[in-house]
MIPAMI-352998 format. One record per residue: x negated, y negated, z of N, C-alpha, C, O, CB in turn. Coordinates in steps of 0.001 Angstrom, whole numbers, padded with zeros to 6 digits, always signed. Atoms other than C-alpha are relative to their C-alpha. Glycine has a CB too. Layout:
<rs>
XYZXYZXYZXYZXYZ
...
</rs>
This chain:
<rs>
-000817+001193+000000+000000+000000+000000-000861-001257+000000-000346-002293-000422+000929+000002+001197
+000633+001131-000445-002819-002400+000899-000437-000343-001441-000539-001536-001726-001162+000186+001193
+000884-000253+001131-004345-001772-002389+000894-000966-001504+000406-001636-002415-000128+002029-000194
-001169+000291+001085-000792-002665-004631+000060-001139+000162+000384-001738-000864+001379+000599+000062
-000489+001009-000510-000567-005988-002323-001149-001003-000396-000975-002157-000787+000367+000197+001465
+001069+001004+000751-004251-007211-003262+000195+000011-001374+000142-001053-001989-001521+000364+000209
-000202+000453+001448-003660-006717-006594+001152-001219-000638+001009-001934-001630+000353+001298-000639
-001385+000669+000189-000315-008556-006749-000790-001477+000634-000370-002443-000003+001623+000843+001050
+000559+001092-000016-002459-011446-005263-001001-000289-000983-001295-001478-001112-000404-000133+001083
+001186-000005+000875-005155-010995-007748+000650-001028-000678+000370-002222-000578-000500+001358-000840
-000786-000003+000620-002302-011225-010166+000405-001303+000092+000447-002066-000873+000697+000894+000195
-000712+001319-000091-000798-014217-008537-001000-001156-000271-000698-002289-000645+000675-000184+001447
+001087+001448-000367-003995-016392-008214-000088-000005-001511-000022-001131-002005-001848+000157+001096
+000727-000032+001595-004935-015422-012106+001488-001144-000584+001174-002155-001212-000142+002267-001048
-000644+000574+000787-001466-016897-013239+000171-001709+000792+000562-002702+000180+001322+000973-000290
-000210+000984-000070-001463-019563-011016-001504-001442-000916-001526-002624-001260+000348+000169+001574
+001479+000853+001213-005406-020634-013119+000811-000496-001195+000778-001632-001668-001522+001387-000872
-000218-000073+001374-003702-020101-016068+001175-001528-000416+001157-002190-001454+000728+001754-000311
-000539+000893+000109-000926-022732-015185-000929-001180+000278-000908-002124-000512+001028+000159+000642
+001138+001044-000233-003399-024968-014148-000939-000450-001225-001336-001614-001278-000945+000591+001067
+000389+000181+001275-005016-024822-017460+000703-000715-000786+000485-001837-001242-000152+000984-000535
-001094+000298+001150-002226-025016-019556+000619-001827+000537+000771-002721-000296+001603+001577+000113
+000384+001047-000601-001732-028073-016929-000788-001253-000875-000468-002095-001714-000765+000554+001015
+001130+000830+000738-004570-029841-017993-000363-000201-001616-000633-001208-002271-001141+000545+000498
-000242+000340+001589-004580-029040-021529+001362-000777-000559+001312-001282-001681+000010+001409-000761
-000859+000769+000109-001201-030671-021443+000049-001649+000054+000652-002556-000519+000591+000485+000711
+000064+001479-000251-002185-033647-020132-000795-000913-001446-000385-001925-002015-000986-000175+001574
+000390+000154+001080-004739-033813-022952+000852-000330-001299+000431-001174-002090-000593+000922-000063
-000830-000543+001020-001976-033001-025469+000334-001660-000499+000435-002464+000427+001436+001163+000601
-000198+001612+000483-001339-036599-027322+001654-000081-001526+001417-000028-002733-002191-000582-000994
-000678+000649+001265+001944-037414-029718+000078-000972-000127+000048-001674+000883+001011+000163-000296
-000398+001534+001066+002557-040510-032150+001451+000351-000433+001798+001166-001288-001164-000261-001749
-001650+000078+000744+006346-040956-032625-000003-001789-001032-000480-002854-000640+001666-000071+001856
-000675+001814+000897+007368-044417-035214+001757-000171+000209+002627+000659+000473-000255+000064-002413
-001430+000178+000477+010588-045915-035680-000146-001270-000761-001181-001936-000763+001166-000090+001214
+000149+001312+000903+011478-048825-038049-001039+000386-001081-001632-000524-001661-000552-001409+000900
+000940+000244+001466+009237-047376-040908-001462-000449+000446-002247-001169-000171+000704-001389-001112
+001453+000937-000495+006172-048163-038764-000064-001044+001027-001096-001398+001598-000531-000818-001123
-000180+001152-000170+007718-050928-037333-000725+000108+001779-001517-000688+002284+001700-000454-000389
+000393-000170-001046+007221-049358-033850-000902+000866+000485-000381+001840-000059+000744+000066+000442
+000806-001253-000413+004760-046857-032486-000418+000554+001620-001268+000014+002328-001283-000248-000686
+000513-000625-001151+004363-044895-029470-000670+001404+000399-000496+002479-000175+000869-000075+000614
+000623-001203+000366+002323-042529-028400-000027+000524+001907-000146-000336+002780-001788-000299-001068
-000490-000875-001084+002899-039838-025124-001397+000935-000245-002264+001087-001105+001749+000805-000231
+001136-001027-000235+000833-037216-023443+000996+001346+000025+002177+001352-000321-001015-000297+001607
-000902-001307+000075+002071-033591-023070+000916-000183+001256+001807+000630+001498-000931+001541+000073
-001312-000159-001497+004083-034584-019609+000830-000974-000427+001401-001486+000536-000515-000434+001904
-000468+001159+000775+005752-037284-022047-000166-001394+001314+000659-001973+002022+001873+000379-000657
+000518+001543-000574+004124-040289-020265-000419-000358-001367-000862+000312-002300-001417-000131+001334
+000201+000781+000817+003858-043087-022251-001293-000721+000434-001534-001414+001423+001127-000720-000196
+001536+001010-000084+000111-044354-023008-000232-000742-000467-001287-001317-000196-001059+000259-000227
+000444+000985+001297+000364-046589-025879+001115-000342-000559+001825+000515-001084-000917+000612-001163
-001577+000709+001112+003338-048722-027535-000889-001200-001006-001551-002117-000520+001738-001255+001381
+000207+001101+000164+002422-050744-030298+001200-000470-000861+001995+000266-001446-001274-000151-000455
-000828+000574+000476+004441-053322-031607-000468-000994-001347-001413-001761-001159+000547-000567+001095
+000676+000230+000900+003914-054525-035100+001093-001582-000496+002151-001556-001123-000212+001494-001014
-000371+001407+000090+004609-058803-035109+001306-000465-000870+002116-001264-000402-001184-000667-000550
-001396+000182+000204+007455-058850-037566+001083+000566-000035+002029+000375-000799+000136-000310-000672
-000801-000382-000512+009131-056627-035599+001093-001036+001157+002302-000993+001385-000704+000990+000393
-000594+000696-000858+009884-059091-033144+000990-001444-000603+000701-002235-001501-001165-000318+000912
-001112+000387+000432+013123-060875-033361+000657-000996+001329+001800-000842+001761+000828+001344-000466
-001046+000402-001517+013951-063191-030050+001623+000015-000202+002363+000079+000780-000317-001794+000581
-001451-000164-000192+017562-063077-031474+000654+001489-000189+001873+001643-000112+000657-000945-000985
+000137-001559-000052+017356-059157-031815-000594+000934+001347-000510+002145+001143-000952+000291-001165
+000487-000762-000322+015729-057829-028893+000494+001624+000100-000321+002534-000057-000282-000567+000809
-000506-000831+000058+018304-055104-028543-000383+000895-001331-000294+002120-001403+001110-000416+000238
+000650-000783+001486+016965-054038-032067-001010+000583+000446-000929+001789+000679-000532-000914-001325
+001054-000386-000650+013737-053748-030748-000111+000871+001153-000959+001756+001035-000467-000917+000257
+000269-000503-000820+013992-052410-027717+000813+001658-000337+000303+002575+000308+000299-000946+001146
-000231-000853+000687+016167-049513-029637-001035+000502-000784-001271+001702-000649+000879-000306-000548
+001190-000886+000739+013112-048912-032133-001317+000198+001133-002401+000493+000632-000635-000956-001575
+001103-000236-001075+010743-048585-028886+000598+001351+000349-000120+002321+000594-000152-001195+001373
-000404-001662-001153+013400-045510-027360-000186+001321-001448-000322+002544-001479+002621+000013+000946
+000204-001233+000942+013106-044096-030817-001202+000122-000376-001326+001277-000784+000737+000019-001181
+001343-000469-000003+009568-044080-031281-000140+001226+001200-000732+002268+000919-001012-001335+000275
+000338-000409-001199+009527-042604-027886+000653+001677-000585+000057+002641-001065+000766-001014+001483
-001110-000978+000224+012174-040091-028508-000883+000726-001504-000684+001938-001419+001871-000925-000288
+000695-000361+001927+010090-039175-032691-001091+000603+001378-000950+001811+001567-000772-001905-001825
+001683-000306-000279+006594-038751-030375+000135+000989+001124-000834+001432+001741-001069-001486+000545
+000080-000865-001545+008537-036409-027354+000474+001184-001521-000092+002275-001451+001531-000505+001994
-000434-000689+000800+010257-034700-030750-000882+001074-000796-000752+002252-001131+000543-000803-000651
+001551-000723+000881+006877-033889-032556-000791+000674+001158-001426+001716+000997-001288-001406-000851
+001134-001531-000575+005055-032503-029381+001059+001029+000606+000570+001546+001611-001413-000442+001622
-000686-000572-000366+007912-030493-028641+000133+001748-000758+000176+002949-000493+000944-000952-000038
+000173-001356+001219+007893-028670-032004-001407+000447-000376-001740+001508-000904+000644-000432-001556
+001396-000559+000345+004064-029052-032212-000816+001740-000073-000344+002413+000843-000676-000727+000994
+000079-001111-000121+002474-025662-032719-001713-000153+000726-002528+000370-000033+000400+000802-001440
+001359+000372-001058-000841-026411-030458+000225-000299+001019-000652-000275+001883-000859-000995-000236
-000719+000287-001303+001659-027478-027819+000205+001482+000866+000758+002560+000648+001567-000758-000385
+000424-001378-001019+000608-025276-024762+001445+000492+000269+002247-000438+000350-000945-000408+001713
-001123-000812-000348+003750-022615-023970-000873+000288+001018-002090+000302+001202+000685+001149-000954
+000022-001338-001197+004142-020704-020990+000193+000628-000075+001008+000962-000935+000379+000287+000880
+000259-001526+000776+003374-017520-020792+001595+000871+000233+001909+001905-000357-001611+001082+000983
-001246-000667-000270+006940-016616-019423+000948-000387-000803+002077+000091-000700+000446-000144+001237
</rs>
């Protein structure tokens, strides 16, 4: 019995590395979403944090911001879309 119970910890510590990896390679993990044709760009890590928005000058509209601030959730939303389907995007093993 003692023997089944270390292994099952072996077991546990190995998958908890493995999340820890996949972890970290996530964080690494980088998408670029656009919206507006370019107009907007953002770019996310694999935990979809946002690292980078840029905004391209005749996007901006002071009598539009609602425009704008719509092509910012869809950049966002294009760059969580692409690492979602990415095929380099770390899975879990379960």
């Amino acid at each position: 019995m003692g023997s089944g119970f270390s292994k099952m910890k072996k077991q546990a510590r190995m998958m908890q590395d493995q999340v820890g990896q996949m972890r970290d390679n996530l964080k690494k993990t980088l998408s670029t979403g656009s919206a507006g044709n370019g107009l907007v760009t953002a770019t996310i890590d694999g935990e979809k944090a946002l690292k980078t928005i840029v905004i391209k000058p005749e996007c901006v509209n002071p009598n539009d911001i609602e425009g704008l601030q719509d092509l910012i959730i869809a950049a966002y939303e294009d760059a969580a879309q692409k690492l979602e389907n990415s095929p380099s995007s770390p899975k879990m093993p379960w």
